[in-house]
C-alpha positions in Angstrom: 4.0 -15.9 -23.7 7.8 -17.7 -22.9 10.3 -15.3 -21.9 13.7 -16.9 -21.5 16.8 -15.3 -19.2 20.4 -16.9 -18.4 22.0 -15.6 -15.3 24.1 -17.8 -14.2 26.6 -18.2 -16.8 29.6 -15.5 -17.4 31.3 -13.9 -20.5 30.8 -14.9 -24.3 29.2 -18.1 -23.2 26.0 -16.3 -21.6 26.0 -14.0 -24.6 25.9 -16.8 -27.3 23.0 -18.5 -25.1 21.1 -15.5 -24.5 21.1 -15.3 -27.9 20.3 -18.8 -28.5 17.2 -17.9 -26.0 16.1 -14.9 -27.8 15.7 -16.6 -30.7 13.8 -19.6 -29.6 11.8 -17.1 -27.3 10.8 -15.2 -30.7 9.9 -18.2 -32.8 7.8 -19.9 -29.8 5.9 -16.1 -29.3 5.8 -15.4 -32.6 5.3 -18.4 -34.8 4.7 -22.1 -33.3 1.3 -23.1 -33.1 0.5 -23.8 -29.0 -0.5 -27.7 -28.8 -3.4 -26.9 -26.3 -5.0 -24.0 -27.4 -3.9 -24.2 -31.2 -3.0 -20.6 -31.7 -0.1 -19.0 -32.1 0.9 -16.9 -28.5 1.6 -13.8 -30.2 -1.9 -13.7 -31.8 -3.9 -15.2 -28.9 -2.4 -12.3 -26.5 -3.4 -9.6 -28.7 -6.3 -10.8 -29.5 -7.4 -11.1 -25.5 -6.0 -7.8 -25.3 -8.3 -6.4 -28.0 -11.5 -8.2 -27.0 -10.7 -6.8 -23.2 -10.3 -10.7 -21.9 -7.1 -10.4 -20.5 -6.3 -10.3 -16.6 -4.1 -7.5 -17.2 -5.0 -4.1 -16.1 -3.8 -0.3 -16.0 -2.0 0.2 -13.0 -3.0 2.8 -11.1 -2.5 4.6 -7.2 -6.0 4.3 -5.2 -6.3 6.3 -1.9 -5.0 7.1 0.6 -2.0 6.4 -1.3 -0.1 9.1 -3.5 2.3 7.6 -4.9 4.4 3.8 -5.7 6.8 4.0 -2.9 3.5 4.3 -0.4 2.9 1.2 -2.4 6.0 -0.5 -2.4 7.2 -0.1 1.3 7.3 -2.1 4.5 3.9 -1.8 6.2 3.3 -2.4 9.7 0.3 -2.0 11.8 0.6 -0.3 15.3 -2.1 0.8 17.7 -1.5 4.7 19.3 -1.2 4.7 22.9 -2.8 6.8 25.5 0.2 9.4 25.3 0.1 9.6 21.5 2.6 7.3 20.8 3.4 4.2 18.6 6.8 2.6 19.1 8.9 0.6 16.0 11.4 -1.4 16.4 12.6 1.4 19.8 11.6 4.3 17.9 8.9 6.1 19.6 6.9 8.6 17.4 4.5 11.1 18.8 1.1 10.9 16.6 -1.5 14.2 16.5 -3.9 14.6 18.8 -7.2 14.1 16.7 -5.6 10.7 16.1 -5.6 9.1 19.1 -6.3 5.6 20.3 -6.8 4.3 16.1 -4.6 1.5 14.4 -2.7 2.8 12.0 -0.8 1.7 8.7 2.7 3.0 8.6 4.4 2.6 5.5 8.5 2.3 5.6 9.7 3.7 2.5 13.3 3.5 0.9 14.3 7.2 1.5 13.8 7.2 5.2 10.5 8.6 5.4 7.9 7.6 6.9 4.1 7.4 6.2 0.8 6.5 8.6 -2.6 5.9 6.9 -6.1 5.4 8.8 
């Protein structure tokens, strides 16, 4: 399916070709027959959809993740030193002992928190 943005234009003139856009985005989806495939996109897409042949899939969280922002984070790997450390970026943190001497995944996330997986 064609979907169609402008972003580099300003004022009434992005407006009047985003609309422009729109519309040729709705008849190409909606009602021009595809030259390859000879279907209509619309149709073909909810048809793959219906018969389960689409790529697309639910989304969902899969351990040892809880949520998207573990997902969606810097990772980096570090190694836990013999004193229970890892060090990132100058920033020592001190790791439990049960834990010691494992790489680890730590994830970075927007609101200053931080996250180790096994």
């Amino acid at each position: 399916m064609l979907r169609l943005k402008v972003s580099n234009l300003r004022g009434s003139l992005h407006k009047e070709v985003q609309l422009i856009l729109n519309n040729l985005d709705k008849q190409y989806n909606d009602s021009m027959v595809h030259s390859t495939t000879e279907e209509i996109p619309c149709i073909r897409f909810q048809r793959a959809i219906r018969e389960k042949r689409t790529l697309f899939r639910e989304f969902t969280i899969r351990p040892p993740f809880k949520s998207t922002k573990d997902i969606f984070c810097l990772k980096v790997g570090r190694t836990v030193d013999s004193y229970r450390k890892v060090s990132i970026n100058k920033l020592e943190l001190k790791i439990p002992s049960d834990h010691c001497m494992r790489t680890y995944n730590f994830g970075l996330v927007q609101t200053k928190k931080m996250v180790y997986w096994k």
